[in-house]
N, C-alpha and C positions, 0 to 999 in steps of 0.2 A: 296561416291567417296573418295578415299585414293590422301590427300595431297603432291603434288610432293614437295621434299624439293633440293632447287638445291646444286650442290656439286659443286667447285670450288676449284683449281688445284692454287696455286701461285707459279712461280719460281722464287726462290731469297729468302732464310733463311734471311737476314739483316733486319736493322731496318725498311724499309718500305713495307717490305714483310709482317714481323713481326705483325706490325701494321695496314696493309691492313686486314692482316688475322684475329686478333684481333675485331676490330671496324667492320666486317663481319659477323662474331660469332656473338659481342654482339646487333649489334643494327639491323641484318637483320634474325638471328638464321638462318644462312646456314652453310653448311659441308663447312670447307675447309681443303685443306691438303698440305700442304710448305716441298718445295722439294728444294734441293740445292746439289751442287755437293761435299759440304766440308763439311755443315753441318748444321744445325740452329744455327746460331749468332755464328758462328764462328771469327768471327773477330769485334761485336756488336760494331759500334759506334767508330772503330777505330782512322779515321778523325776527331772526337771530343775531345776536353779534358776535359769530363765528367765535366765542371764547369758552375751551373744552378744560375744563379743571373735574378731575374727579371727585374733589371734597367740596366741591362747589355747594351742595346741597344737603351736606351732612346733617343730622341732629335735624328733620326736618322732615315730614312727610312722604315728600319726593325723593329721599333719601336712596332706596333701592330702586326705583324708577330711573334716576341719574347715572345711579353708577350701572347699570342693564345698559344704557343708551353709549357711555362712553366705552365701558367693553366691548360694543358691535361697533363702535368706530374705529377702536384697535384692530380687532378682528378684519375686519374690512380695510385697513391698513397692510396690514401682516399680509393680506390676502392678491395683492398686486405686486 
């Protein structure tokens, strides 16, 4: 019996398409293919100003939230 491998379509080139697409590949090995009307990361991360400090958020709600997001930045770092 031949393995179906499923394929998955994502719309939205941006970072959580991106990243949806990403972390689908790596940790489920399925096809996906990111479709976008402008382009892939066309515009990557606009709304941010690219500045990653892990105590950025301490003492603060988002505290554990921030530091989650900049460990998968290391990680994702470490990982190329």
């Amino acid at each position: 019996m031949v393995a179906i491998i499923p394929k998955i379509i994502i719309a939205g080139g941006g970072i959580v398409g991106n990243s949806i697409a990403y972390y689908l590949a790596k940790e489920h090995q399925v096809s996906v293919t990111l479709i976008d009307p402008i382009g892939i990361s066309p515009a990557a991360s606009a709304k941010a100003g690219g500045f990653l400090a892990r105590d950025w958020r301490d003492r603060s709600p988002l505290q554990s939230l921030h530091r989650l997001g900049f460990d998968l930045h290391q990680e994702l770092a470490d990982s190329f």
